[in-house]
Rosetta silent file (secondary structure, phi, psi, omega in degrees, C-alpha in Angstrom):
SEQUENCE: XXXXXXXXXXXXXXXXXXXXXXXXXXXXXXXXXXXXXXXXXXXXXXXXXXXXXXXXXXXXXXXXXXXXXXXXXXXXXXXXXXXXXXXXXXXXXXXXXXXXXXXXXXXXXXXXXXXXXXXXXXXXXXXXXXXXXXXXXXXXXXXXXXXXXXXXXXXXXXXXXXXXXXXXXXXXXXXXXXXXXXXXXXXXXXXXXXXXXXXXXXXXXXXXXXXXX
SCORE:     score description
SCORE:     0.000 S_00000001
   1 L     0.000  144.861 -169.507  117.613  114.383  161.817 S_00000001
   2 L  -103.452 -179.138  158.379  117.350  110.651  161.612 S_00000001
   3 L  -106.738  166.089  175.950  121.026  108.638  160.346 S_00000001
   4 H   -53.937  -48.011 -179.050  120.984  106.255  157.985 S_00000001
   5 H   -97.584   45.489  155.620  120.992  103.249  159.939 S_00000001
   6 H   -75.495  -26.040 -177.209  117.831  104.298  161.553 S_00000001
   7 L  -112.333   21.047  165.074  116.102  103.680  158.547 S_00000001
   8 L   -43.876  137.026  157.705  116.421  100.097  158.369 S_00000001
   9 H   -43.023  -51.446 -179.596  112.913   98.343  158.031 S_00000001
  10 H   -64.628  -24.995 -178.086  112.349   96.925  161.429 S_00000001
  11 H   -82.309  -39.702 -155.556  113.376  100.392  162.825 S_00000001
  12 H   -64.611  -46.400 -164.714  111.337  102.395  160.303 S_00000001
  13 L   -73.519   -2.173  168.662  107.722   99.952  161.778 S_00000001
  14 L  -115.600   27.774  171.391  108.354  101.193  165.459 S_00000001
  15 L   -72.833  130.385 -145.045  108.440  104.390  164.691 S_00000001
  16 L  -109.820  143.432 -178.883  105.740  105.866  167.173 S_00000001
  17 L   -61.369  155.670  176.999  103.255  108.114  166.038 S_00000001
  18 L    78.657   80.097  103.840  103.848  112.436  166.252 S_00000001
  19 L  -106.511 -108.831  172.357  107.513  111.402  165.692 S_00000001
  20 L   -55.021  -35.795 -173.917  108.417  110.677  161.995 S_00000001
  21 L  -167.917  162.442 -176.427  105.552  110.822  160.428 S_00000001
  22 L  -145.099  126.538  164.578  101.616  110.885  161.435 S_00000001
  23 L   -87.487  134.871 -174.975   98.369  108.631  160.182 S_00000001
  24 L  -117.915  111.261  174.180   94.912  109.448  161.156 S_00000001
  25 L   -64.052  156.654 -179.840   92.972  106.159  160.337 S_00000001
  26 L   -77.878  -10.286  171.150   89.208  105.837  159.093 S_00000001
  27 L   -92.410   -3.930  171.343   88.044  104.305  162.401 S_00000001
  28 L   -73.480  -54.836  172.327   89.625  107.395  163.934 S_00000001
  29 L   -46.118  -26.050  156.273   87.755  109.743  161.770 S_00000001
  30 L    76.633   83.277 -150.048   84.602  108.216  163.303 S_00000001
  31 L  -124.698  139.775  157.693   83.129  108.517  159.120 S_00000001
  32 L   -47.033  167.475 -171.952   80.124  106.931  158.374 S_00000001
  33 L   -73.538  145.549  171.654   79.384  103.372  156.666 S_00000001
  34 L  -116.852  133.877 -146.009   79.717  103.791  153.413 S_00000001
  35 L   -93.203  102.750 -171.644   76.445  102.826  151.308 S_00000001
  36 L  -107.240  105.021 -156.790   77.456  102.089  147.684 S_00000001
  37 L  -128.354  139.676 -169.080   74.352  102.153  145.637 S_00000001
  38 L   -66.080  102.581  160.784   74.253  101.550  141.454 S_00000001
  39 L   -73.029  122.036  165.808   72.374  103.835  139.074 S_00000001
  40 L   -91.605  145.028  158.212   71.904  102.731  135.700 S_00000001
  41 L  -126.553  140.018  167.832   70.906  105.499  132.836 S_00000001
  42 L   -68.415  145.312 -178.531   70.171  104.431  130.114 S_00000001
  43 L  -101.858  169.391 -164.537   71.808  105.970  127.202 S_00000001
  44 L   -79.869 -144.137 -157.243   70.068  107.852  124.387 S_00000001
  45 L   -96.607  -10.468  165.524   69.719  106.272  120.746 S_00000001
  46 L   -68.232  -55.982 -179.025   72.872  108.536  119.368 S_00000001
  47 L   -73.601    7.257 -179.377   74.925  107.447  121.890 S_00000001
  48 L  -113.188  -16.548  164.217   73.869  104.210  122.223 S_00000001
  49 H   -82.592  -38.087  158.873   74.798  103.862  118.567 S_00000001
  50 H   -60.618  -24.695 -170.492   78.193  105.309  119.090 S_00000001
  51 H   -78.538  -36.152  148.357   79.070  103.375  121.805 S_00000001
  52 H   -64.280  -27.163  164.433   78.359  100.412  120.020 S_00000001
  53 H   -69.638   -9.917  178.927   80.278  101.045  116.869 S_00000001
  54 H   -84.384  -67.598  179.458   83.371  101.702  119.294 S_00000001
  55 H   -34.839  -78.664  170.348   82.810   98.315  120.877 S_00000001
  56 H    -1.697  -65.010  179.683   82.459   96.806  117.612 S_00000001
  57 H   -77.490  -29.704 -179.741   85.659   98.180  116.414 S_00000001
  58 H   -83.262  -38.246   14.008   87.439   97.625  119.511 S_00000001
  59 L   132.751  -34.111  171.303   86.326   94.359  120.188 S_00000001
  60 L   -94.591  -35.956  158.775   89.708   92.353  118.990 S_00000001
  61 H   -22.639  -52.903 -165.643   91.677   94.319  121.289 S_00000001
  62 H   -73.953  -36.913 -159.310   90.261   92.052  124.157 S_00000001
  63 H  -104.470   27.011 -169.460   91.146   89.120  122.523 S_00000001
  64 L   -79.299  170.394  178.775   95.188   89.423  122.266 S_00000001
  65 L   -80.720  157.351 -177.970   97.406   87.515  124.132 S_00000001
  66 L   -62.220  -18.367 -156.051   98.364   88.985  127.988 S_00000001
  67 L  -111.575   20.565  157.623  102.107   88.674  127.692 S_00000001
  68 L  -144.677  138.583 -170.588  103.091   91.382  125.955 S_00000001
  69 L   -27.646  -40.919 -163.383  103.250   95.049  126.958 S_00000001
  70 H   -74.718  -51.880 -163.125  101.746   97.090  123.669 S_00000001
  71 H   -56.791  -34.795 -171.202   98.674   94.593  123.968 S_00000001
  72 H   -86.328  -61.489  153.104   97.787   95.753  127.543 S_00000001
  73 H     6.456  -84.336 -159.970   98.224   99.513  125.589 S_00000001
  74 H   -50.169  -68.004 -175.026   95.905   98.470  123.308 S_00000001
  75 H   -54.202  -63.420 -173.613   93.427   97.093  125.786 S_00000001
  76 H   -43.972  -50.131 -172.733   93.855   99.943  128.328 S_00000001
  77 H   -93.929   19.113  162.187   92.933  102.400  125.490 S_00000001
  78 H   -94.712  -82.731 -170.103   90.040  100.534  124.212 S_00000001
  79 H   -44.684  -40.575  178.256   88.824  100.284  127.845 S_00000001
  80 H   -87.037  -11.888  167.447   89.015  104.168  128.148 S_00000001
  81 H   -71.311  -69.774 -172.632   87.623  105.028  125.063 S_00000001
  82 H   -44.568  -45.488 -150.284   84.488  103.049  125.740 S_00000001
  83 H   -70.455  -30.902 -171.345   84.125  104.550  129.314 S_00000001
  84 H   -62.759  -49.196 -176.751   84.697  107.943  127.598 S_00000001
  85 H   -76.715  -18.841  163.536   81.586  107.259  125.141 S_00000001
  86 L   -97.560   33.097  177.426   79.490  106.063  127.866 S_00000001
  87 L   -89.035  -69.783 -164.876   79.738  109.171  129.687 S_00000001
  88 L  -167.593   98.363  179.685   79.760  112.033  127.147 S_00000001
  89 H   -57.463  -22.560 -177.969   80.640  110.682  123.641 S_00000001
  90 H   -57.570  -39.435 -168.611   81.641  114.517  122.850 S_00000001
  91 H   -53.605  -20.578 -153.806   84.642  113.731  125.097 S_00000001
  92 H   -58.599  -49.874 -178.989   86.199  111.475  122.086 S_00000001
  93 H   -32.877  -36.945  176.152   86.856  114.417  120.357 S_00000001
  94 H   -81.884  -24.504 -139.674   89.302  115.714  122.550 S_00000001
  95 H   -56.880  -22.989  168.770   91.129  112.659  123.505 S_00000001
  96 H   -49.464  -22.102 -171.201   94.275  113.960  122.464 S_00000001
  97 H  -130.768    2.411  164.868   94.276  116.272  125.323 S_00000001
  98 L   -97.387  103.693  171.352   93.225  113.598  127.806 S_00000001
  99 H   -42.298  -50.140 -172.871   96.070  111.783  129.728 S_00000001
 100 H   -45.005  -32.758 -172.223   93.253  109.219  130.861 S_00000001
 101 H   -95.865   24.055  150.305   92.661  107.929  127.206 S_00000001
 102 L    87.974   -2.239 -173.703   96.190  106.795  127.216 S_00000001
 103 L    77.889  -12.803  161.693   97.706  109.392  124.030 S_00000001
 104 L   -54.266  128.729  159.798   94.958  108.089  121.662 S_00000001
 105 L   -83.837  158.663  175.933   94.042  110.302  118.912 S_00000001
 106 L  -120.663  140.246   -2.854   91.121  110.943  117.554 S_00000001
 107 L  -108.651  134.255  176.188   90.054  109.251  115.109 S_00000001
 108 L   -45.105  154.951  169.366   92.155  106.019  115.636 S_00000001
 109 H   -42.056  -50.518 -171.072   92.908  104.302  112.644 S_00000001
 110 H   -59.378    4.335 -171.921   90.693  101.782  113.460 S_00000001
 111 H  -127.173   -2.619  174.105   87.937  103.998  113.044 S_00000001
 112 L   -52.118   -4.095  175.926   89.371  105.897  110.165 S_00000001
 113 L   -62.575  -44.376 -168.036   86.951  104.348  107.675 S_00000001
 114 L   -95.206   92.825 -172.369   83.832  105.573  109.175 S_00000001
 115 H   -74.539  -31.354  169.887   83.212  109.357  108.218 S_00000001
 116 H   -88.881  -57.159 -174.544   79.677  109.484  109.793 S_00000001
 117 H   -58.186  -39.216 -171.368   80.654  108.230  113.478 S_00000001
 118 H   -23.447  -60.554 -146.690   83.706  110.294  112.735 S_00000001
 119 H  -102.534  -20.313 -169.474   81.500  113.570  112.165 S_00000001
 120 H  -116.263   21.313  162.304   78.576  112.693  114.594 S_00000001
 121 L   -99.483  -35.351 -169.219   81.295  112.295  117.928 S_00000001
 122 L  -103.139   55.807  174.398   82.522  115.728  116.543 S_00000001
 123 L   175.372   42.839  141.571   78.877  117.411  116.599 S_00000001
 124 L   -68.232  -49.381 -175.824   78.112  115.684  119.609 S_00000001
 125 L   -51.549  -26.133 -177.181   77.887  118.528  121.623 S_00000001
 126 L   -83.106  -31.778 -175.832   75.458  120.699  119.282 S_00000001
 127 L   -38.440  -59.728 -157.274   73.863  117.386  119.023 S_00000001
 128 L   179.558  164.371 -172.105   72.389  116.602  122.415 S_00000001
 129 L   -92.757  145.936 -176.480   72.712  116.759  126.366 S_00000001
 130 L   -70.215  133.485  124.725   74.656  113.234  127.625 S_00000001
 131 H   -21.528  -89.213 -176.658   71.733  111.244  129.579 S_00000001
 132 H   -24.739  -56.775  177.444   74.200  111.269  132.720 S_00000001
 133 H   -43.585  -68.863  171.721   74.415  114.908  132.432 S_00000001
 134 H   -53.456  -43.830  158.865   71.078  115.274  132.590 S_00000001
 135 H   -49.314  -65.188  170.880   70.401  112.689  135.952 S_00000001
 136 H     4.194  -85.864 -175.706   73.246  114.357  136.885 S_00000001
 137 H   -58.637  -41.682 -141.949   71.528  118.249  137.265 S_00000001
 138 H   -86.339  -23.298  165.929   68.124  116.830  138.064 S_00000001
 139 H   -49.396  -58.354 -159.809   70.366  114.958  141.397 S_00000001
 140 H   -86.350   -2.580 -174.475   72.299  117.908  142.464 S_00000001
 141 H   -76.988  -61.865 -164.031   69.266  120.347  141.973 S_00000001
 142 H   -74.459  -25.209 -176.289   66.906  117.936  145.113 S_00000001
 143 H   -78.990  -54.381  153.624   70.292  117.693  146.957 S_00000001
 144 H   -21.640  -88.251  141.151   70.689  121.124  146.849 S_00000001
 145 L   -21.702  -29.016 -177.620   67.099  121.939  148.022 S_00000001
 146 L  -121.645   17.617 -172.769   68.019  120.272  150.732 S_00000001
 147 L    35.917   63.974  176.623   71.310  121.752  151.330 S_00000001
 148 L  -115.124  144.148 -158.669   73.450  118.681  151.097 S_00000001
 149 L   -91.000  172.744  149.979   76.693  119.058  149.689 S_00000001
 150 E  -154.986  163.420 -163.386   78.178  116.654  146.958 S_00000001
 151 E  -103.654  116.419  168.589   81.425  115.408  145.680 S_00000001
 152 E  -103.489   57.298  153.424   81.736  114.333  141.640 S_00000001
 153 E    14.030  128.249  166.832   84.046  112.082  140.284 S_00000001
 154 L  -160.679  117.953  167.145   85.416  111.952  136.817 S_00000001
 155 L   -89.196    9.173  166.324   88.811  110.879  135.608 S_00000001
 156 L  -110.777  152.057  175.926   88.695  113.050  132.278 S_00000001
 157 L   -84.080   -8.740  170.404   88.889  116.785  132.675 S_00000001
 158 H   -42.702  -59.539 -170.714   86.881  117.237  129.463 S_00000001
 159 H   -71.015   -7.801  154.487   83.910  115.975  132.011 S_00000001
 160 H   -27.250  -91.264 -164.298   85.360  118.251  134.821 S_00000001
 161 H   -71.327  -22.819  163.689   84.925  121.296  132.922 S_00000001
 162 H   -73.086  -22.228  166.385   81.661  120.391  131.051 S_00000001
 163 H   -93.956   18.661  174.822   80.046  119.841  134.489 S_00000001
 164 H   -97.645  -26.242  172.009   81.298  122.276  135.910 S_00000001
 165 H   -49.614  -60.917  154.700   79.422  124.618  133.197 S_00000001
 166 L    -3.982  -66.993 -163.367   76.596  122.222  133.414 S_00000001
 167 L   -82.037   -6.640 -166.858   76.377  123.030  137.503 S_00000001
 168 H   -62.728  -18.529  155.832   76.761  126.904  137.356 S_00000001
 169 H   -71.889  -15.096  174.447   73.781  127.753  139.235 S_00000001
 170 H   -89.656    8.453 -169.112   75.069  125.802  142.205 S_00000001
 171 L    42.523   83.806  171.263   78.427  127.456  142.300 S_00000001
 172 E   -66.369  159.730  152.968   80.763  124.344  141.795 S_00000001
 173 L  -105.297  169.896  163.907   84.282  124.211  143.240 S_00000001
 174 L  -160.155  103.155 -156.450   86.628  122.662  140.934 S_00000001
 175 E  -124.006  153.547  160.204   89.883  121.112  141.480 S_00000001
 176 L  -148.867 -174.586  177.835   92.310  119.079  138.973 S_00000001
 177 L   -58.031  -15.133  176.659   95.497  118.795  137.958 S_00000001
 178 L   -82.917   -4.270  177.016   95.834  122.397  136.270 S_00000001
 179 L  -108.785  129.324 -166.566   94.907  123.773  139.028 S_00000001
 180 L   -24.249  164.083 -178.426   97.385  126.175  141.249 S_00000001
 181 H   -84.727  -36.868 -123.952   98.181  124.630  144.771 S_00000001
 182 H  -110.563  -39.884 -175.303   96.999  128.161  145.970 S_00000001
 183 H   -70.453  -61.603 -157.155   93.412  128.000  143.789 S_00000001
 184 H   -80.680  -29.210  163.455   92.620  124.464  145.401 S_00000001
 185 H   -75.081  -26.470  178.788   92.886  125.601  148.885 S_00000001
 186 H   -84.780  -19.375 -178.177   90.835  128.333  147.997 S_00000001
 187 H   -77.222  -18.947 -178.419   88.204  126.357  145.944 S_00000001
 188 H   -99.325   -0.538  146.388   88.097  123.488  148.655 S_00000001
 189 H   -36.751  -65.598  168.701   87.754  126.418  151.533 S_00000001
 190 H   -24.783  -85.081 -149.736   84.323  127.216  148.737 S_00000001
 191 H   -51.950  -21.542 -178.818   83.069  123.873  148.969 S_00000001
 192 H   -96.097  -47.396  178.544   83.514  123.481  153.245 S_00000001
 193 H  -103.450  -31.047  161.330   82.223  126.748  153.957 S_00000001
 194 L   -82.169  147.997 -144.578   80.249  128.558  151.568 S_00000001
 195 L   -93.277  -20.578  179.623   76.512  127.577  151.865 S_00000001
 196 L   -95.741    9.185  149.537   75.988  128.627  147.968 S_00000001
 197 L  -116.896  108.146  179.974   78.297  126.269  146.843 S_00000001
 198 L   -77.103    1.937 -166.974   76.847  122.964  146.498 S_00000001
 199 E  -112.034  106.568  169.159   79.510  121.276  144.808 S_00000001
 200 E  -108.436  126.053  175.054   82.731  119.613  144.334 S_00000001
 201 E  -104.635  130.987  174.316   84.121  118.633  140.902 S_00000001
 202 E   172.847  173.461 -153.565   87.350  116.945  140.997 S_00000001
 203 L  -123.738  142.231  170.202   89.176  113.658  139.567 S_00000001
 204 H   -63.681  -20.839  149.545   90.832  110.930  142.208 S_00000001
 205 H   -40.256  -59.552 -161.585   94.276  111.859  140.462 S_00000001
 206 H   -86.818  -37.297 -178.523   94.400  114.661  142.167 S_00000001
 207 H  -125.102   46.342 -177.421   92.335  114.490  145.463 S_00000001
 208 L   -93.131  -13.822  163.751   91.775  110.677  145.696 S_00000001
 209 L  -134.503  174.239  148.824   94.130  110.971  148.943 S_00000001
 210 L    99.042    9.384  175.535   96.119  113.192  151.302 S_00000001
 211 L  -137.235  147.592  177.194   92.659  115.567  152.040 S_00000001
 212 L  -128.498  126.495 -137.873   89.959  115.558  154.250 S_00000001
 213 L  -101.277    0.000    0.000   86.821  116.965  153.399 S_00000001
């Protein structure tokens, strides 16, 4: 037990490691450099039309003034919206059930006019395969083959669970926030040791710290 006036700042920074608390730093981890390299895909011509009619519409949002709170709102869910359509436009649909887009519904006012984007975000999915999706499989399929593991990133779980369908010959793991404390040791246990899972799915909410891989 420590007492309270132990935990004064100046006491708290000489606190020696294996005592209170313990960091293992990234030059300790001995980790490689890490090589941060761009991909563009282009997107196709549906989704390159939604994605512009969002912009469009969104597109005043950007130009409010900074200094009050609902405006950064605004902006934040304009900013998450887009990111959403240049992903997997299908996602919009859902948004309602995405923390990431911020509590926007679909379809925002601002878009209540338009009955054809309306109807062609919500028949995206019968529609077509995302272009990302598709680099996507065509990546982890030669990484596979070569039995290298990989890690996926997404912060909505709509794109969680559609790649993890996506991915199902590779056995994905897949951890987010819904998933048990008990589930995520066993899915990232999958992902370290079994050789027929090639995969990790998972959002930087949940595992962007506190695990080592």
């Amino acid at each position: 037990n420590i007492s309270k006036p132990k935990l004064s700042d100046v006491d708290i920074m000489h606190f020696q490691r294996g005592g209170l608390f313990v960091r293992t730093t990234k030059s300790e981890l001995k980790l490689p450099r890490v090589e941060l390299k761009q991909i563009e895909v282009p997107q196709s011509e549906i989704q390159k039309q939604i994605y512009s009619a969002l912009r469009r519409t969104y597109a005043g949002n950007f130009l409010l003034s900074p200094d009050q709170e609902d405006h950064f709102k605004r902006r934040g869910r304009a900013v998450m919206s887009l990111l959403g359509a240049a992903t997997n436009p299908g996602l919009l649909a859902g948004m309602q059930n995405e923390s990431a887009f911020l509590h926007l519904k679909w379809p925002p006012k601002e878009l209540s006019h338009d009955k054809d984007l309306i109807s062609v975000v919500e028949d995206y999915v019968s529609i077509e395969t995302p272009e990302k999706y598709i680099w996507l499989e065509q990546f982890i399929k030669k990484e596979f083959q070569k039995k290298n593991k990989v890690l996926i990133w997404s912060s909505f779980v709509g794109n969680l669970r559609a790649i993890n369908r996506l991915l199902e010959p590779y056995n994905p793991a897949i951890v987010f926030g819904n998933t048990a404390e008990d589930d995520r040791k066993i899915q990232i246990a999958k992902f370290r040791n079994d050789e027929s899972c090639g995969v990790l799915i998972t959002n930087p909410q949940t595992l962007g710290e506190g695990i080592s891989l």
